[in-house]
C-alpha positions in Angstrom: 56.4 91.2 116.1 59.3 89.2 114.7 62.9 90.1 115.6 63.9 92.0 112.7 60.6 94.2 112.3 61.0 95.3 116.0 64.5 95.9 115.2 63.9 98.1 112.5 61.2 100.0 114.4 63.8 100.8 116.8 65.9 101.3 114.2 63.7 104.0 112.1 63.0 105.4 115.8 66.0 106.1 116.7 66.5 107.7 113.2 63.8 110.5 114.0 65.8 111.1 117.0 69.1 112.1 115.3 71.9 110.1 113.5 74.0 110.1 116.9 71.4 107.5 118.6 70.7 105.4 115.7 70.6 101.4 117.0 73.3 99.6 115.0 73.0 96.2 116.2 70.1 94.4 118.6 69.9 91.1 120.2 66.3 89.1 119.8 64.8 85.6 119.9 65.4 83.6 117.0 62.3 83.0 114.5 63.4 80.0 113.5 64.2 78.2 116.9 62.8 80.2 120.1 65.6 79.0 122.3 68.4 80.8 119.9 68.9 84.2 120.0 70.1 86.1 117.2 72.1 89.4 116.4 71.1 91.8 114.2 73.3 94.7 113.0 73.5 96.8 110.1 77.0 97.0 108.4 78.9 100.7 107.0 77.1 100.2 103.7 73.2 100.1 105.7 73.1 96.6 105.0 71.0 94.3 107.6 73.4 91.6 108.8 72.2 88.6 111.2 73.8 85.8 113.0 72.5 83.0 115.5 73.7 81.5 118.6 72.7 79.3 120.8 72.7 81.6 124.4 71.5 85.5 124.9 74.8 85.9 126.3 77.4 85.0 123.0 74.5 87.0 120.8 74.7 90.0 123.2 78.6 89.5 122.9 79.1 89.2 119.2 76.1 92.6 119.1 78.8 94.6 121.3 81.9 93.6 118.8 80.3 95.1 116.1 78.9 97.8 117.7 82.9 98.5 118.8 84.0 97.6 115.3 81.8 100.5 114.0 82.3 103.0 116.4 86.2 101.9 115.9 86.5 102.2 112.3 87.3 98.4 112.0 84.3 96.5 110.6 84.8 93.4 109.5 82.5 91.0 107.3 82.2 87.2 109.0 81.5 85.8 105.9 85.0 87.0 104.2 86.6 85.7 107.3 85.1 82.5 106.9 86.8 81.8 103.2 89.8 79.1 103.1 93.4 79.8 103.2 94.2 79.2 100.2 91.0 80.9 98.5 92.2 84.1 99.7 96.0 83.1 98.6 94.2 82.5 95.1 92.7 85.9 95.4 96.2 87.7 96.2 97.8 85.7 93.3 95.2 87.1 90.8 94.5 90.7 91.8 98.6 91.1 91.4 100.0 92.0 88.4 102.7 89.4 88.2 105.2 87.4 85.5 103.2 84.0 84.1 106.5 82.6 86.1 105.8 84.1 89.6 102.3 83.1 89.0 103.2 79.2 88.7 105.0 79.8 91.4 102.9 80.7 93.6 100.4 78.3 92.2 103.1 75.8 92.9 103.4 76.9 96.9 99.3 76.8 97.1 99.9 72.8 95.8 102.7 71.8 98.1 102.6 73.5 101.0 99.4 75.4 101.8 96.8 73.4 100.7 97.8 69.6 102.3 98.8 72.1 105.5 95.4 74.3 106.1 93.4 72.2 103.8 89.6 74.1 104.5 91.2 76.4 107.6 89.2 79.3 107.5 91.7 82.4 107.3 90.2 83.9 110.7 90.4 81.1 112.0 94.5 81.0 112.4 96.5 82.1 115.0 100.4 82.2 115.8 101.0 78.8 116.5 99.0 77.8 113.7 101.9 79.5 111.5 104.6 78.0 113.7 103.3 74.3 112.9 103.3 75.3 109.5 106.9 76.3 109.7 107.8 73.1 111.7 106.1 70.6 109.0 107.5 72.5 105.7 111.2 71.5 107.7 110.7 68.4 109.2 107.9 67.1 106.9 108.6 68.4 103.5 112.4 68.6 104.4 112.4 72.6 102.8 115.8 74.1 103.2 115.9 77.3 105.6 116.3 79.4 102.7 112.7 78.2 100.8 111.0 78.3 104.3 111.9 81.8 104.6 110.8 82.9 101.1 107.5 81.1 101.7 106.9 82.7 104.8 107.3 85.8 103.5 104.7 85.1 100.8 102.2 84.1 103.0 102.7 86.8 105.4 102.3 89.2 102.4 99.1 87.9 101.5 98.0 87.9 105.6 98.9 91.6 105.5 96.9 92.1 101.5 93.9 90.2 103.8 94.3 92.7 106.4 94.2 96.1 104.1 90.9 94.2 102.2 89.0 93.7 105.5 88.9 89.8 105.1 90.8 89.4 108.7 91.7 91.6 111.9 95.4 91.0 112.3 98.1 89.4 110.8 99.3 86.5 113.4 102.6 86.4 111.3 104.0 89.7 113.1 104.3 87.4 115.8 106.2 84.6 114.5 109.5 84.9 116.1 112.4 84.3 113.8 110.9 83.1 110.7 112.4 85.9 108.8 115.8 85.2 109.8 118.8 84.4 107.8 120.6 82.9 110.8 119.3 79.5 110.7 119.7 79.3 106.8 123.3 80.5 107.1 124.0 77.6 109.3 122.8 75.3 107.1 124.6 76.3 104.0 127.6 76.0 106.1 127.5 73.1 107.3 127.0 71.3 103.6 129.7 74.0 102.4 133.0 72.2 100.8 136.2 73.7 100.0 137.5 72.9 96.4 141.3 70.8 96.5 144.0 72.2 94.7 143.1 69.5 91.9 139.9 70.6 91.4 141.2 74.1 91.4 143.8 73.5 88.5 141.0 71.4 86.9 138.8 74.6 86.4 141.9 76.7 85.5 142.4 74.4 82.6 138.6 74.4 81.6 137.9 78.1 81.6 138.6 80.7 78.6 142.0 82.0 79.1 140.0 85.7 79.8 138.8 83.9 83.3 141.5 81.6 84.6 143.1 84.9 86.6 140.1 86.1 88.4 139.6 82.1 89.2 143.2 81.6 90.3 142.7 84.9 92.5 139.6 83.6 94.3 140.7 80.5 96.1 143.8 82.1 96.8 142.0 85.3 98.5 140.0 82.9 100.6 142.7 81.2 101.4 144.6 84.7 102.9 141.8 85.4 104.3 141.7 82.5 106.8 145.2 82.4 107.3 145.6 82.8 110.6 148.1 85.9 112.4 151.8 85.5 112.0 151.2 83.0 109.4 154.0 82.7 106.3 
């Protein structure tokens, strides 16, 4: 009796026997190599599923994490997993209904900076630092200002968390990226290339602008200017 047929006699079995003992998933020799072992299971839509290892002991394994996924509620399909990064990215970009703008841009970001990164990464297959080598090569690599590598970021973990709802992955490993959402680093930056106009360049816009603009101009440098005076000063 082949693996499957003796897993589906246990299976109808346990059937007759009520819906609480029914056998989900079963571990049995492999029919195609004898020294494999393979893990049968049927997913929430009564679907047979199978997957082959190489020991008992990783097929027994993977048998009791989707026996736990079941009972859990959390059921996951290997084969979504499995997809590239940037095919699920594709996938987010489409199912959204966004502006033919948003949609080059995001088409754009897939170009640059996902698909020379992950290349053919599987999406399961990521973990934290995986997103915190990503962050480091968009800065150091690609030379992307704080402020793009922020927006990006936030993109991507959008579509981690869309991957999540749809049952493609488990968890989102960008919850646990520390400080890529924040606007410290990106404040620092614009400060430091930050100039202050000179009073030239000040009377030079005057004279430029519409005669309606020239006092809310003049008013600006000069409220900056109070602003950093320091106490006691004139």
């Amino acid at each position: 009796m082949t693996g499957t047929t003796a897993g589906w006699s246990r299976f109808v079995g346990s059937s007759r026997r009520g819906a609480a003992s029914v056998a989900r998933a079963w571990v049995a020799r492999s029919t195609d190599d004898p020294k494999k072992w393979t893990t049968f299971w049927y997913d929430p839509d009564g679907k047979q599923r199978q997957k082959t290892f190489g020991t008992k002991t990783r097929a027994d394994d993977h048998r009791k994490r989707k026996e736990q996924e079941l009972d859990a509620g959390t059921y996951l399909d290997d084969r979504l997993g499995k997809q590239p990064v940037t095919a699920v990215w594709e996938q987010w970009t489409n199912q959204r209904k966004l502006e033919y703008s948003t949609k080059k841009q995001y088409r754009s970001i897939q170009k640059t900076t996902l698909e020379p990164f992950f290349k053919a990464r599987s999406i399961v297959s990521l973990k934290v630092a995986d997103v915190e080598q990503w962050l480091l090569w968009m800065e150091q690599d690609r030379k992307l200002s704080a402020r793009t590598r922020r927006q990006r970021f936030s993109f991507f973990s959008g579509m981690m968390d869309w991957a999540v709802v749809n049952e493609i992955i488990g968890w989102n490993p960008c919850k646990k990226v520390k400080g890529a959402g924040s606007r410290a680093k990106e404040i620092r930056e614009h400060k430091s290339t930050a100039r202050r106009l000179t009073t030239r360049q000040v009377l030079a816009m005057l004279d430029a602008a519409p005669p309606r603009y020239r006092a809310m101009l003049w008013l600006m440098p000069r409220s900056f200017t109070c602003a950093r005076r320091p106490e006691g000063g004139g």
